[in-house]
C-alpha positions as CSV (number, residue, x, y, z in Angstrom):
1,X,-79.7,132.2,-192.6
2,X,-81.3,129.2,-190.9
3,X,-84.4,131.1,-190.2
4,X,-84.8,132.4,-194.0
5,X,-84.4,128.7,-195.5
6,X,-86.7,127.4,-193.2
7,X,-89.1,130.0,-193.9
8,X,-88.4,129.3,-197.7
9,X,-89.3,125.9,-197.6
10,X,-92.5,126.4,-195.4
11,X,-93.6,128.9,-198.1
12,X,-93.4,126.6,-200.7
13,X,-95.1,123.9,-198.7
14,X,-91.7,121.7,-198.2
15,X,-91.5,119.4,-195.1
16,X,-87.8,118.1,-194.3
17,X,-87.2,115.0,-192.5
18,X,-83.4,114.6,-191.1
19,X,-82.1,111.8,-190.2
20,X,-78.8,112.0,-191.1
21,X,-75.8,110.5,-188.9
22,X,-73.8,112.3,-185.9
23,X,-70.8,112.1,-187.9
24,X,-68.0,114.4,-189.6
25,X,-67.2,112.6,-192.2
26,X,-69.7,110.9,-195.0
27,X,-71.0,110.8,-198.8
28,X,-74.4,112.1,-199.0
29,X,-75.9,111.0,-202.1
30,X,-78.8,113.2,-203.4
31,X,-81.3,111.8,-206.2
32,X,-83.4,112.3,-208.3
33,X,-81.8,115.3,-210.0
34,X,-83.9,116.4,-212.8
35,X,-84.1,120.1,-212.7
36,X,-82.6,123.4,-211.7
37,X,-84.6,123.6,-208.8
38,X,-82.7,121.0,-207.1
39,X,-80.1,123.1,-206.3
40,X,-81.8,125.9,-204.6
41,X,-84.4,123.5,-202.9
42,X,-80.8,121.6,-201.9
43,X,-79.4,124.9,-200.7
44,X,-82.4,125.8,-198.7
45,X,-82.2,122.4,-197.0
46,X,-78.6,122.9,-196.3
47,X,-79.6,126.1,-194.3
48,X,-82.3,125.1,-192.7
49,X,-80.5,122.0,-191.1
50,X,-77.3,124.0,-190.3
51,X,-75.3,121.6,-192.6
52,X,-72.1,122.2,-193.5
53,X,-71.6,120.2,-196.6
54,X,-69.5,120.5,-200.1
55,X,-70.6,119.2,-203.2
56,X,-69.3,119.2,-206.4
57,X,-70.1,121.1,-209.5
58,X,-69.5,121.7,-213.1
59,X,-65.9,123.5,-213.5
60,X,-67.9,126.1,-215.4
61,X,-69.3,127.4,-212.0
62,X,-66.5,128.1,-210.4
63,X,-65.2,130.9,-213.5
64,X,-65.8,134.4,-213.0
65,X,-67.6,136.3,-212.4
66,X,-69.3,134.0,-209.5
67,X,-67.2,131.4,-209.1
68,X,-66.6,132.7,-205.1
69,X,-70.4,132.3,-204.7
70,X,-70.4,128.6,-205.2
71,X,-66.6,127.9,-203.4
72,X,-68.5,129.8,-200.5
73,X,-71.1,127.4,-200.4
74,X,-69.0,124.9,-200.1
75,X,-68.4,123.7,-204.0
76,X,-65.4,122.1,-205.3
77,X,-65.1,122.3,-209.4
78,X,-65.3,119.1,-211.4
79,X,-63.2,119.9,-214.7
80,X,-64.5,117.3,-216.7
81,X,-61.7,117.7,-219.5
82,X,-59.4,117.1,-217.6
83,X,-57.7,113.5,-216.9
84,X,-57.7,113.4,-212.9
85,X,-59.0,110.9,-210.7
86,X,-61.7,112.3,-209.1
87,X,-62.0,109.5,-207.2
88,X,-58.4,109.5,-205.4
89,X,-58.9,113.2,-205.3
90,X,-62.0,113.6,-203.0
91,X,-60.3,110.4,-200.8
92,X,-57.7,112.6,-200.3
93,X,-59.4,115.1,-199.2
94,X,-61.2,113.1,-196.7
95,X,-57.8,112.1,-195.3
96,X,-57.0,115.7,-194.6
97,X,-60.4,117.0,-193.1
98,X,-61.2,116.7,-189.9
99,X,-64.7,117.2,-190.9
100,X,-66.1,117.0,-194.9
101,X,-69.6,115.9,-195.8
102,X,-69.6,115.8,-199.5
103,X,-73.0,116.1,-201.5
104,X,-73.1,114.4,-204.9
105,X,-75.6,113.6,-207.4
106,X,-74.9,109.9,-208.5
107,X,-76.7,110.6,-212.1
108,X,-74.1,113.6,-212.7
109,X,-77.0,115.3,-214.9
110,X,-80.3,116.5,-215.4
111,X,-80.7,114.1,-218.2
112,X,-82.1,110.7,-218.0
113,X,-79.5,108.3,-218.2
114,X,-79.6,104.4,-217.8
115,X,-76.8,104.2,-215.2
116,X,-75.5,105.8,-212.2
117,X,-72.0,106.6,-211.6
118,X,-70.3,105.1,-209.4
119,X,-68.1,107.4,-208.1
120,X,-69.5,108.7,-205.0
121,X,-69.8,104.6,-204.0
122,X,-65.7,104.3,-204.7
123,X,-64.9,107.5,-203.5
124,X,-67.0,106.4,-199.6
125,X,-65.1,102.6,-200.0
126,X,-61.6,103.8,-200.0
127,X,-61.8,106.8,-197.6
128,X,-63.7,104.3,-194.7
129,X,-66.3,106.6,-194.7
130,X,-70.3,105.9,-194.4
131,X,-73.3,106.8,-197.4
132,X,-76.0,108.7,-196.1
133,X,-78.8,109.4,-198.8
134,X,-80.8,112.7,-199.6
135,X,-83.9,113.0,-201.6
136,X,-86.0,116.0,-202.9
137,X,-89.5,114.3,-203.6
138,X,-91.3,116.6,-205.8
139,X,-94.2,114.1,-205.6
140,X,-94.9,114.8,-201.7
141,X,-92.9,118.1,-201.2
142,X,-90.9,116.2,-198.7
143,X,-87.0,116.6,-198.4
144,X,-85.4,113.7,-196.7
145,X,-82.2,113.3,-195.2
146,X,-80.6,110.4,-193.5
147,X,-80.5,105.9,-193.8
148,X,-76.5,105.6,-193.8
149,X,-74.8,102.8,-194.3
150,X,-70.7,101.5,-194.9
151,X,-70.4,100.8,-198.1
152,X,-69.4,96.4,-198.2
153,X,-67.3,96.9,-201.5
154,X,-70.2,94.8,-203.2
155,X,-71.4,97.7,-205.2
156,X,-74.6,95.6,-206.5
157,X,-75.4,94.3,-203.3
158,X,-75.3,97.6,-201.8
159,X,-77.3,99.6,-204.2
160,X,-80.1,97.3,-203.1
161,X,-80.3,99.2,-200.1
162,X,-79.6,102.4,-202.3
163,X,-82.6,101.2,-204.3
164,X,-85.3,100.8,-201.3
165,X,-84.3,104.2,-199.9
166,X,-85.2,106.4,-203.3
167,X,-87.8,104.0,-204.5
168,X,-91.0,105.8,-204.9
169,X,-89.4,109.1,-205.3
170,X,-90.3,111.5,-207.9
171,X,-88.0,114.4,-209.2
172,X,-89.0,117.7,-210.7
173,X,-89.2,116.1,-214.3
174,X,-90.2,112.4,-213.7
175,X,-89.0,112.0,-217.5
176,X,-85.6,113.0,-216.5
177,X,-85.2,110.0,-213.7
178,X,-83.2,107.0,-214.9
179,X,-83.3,103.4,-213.3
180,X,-81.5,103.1,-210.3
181,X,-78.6,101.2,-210.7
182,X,-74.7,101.0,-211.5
183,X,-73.3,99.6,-214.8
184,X,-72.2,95.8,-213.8
């Protein structure tokens, strides 16, 4: 599968640059996400670097009839009518894996919205576990993987590092990509 994915991305004229940690547990953030295409171009990446990552998706996903497709590429449903704590949830999880990168898209949408979510910053803080960032950049056809960091538990000061990493990135619909930053 490597081989196709890799093939896939050299088609369409994608470079990828990896630099992600040597480590089995971490929150990979991925942003801008303004399209569709982010999730095959994701998926392709994922391949190509022999990553074995979960991410989460809309519950609707995960209902027949191909809801096994996306649990086999490593989703986890997010039912968003229902009243759990995601947060405590996915720290949980963490606690019982020997090994979980989870993928997340800090916007939660294709939308343009003024504010990230924070949830992928709590859910790294209380499982002890690093942010490593990913990036599709539409602008340069350049997929880029890597600068981790532990989260402090001063969210604003560290989305200033957030902010440097994806600044200068353009999604698939630059009208679709919101500010970078978390409601105070």
């Amino acid at each position: 599968m490597s081989w196709v994915a890799k093939f896939i991305l050299k088609t369409l004229g994608w470079k990828i640059i990896n630099e992600l940690p040597d480590a089995k547990k971490y929150v990979l953030i991925a942003a801008p996400h303004t399209s569709n295409w982010d999730f095959p171009l994701g998926l392709s990446a994922k391949f190509s670097e022999k990553l074995k990552l979960n991410y989460l998706g809309k519950g609707a996903l995960f209902d027949s009839p191909f809801g096994w497709f996306f649990r086999a590429l490593g989703g986890i449903p997010v039912y968003r009518k229902q009243q759990l704590n995601m947060v405590d949830q996915m720290v949980e999880q963490f606690k019982q894996r020997s090994h979980m990168i989870l993928a997340m898209s800090p916007e939660g949408t294709r939308s343009y919205l003024e504010h990230w979510k924070s949830g992928f910053y709590h859910i790294a803080y209380k499982a002890g576990v690093p942010i490593a960032m990913g990036t599709l950049d539409f602008g340069n056809k350049i997929v880029r993987l890597g600068s981790a960091f532990m989260p402090s538990g001063n969210i604003q000061e560290d989305m200033e590092i957030i902010r440097a990493f994806f600044e200068n990135i353009k999604g698939k619909i630059p009208e679709n990509q919101g500010p970078i930053r978390i409601k105070p």
